[in-house]
N, C-alpha and C positions, 0 to 999 in steps of 0.2 A: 489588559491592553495587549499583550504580548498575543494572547490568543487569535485575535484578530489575521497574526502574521500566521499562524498556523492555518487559520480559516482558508489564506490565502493562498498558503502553497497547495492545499487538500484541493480547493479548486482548481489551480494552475495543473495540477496532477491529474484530474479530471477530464481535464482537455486535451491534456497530452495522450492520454490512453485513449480516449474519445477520438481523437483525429489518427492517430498512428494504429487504432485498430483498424477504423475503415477504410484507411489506406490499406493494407495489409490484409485488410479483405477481397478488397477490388483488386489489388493482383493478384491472387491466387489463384490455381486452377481448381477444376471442380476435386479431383484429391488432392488432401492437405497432407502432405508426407509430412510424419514427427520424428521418425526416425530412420537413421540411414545405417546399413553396413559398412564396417571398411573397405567390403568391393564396391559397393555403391548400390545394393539392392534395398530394397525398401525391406523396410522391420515393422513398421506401426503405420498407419494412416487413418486418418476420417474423411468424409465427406466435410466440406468446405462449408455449407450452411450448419452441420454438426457443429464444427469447428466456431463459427461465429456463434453461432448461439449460445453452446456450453460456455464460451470465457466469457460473451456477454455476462451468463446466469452468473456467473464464479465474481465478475468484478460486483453486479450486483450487489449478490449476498456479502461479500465479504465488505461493500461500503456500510450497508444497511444495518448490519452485526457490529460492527465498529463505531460506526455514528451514535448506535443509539446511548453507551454510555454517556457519549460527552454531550449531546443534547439533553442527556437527564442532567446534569451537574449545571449545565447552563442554565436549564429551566426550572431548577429549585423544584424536581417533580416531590419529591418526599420528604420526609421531616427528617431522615437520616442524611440525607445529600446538604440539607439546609444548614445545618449544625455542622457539618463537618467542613464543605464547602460553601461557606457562606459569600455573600457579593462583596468582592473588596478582597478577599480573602487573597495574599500572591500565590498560595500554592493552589486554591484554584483556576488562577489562571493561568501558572506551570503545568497542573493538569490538563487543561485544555489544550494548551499549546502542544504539549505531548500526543494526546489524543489524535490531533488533527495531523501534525507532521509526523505521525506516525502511520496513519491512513495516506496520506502523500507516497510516503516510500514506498507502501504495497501497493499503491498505485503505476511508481515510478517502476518495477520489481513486475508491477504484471505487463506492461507499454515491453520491458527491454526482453520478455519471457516470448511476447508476441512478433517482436523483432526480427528473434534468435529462427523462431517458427520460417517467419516472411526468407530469412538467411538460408534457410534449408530450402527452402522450393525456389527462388528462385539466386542459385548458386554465381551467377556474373553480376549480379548488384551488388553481393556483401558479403565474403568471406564469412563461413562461421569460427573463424578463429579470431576473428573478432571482438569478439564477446568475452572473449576469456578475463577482458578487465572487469567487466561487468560482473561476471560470476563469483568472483573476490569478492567486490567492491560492496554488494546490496547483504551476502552475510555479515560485512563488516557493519553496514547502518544497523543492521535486525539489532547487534549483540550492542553496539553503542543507545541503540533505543533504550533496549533494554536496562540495559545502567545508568543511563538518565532518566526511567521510572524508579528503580531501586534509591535513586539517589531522592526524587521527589517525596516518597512515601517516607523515606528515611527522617528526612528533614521534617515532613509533618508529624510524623510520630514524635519525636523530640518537640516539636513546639506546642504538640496535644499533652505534653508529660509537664511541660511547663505549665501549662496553663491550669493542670489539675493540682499543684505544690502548693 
């Protein structure tokens, strides 16, 4: 059940990186400066279609690599996901949940990454000091994700040890 609410933030994350990139396309200029010197000369740049395409490919792959565990868990593909993750089961659906609002944040993490981008070219819409909460704030989700799987896996391990007593 809970899953479901992950489904929905991984979408709502979706859209947001969906509409905030191709805004963030559309103003750009044909060079996409990524990086700036303290004097202010450019350091790194690419081409603007380069730019679009590569994070396109990057949100892609990284939905596509991501999804597919928890579409196998969902879809009972093999007799090991079956048995472990059976239908009903609540840590399968903590698993899921996890999965999904975990994909949401890298989601959320590539939208503010492309932001920061948008902040550097064009400097009188959005200070890049800006972001500095942002730059805390998405290490902090990674490391809380992260111990909200440890803590998942932990829990079913001890309910897989019960079950076998």
């Amino acid at each position: 059940m809970y899953y479901r609410f992950g489904k929905v933030f991984h979408f709502l994350s979706v859209l947001l990186f969906i509409f905030s990139f191709l805004y963030i396309y559309s103003a750009l200029n044909e060079l996409v400066v990524l990086e700036i010197s303290e004097e202010g000369e450019v350091v790194k740049s690419m081409g603007r279609n380069t730019f679009f395409y590569s994070g396109l490919l990057i949100f892609i792959i990284l939905n596509v690599t991501l999804l597919t565990p928890a579409k196998l868990i969902e879809h009972q593909s093999t007799k090991n996901l079956k048995r472990l993750f059976p239908i009903g089961d609540v840590f399968r659906d903590y698993m899921l949940t996890w999965i999904y609002s975990f994909i949401g944040i890298i989601n959320f993490s590539l939208s503010i990454m492309a932001l920061f981008v948008h902040s550097i070219n064009n400097q009188n819409e959005i200070s890049t000091g800006s972001f500095a909460f942002f730059f805390y704030l998405i290490p902090i989700f990674f490391v809380v994700w992260v111990i909200g799987l440890f803590w998942i896996l932990l829990k079913k391990f001890t309910a897989i040890q019960k079950n076998n007593k």
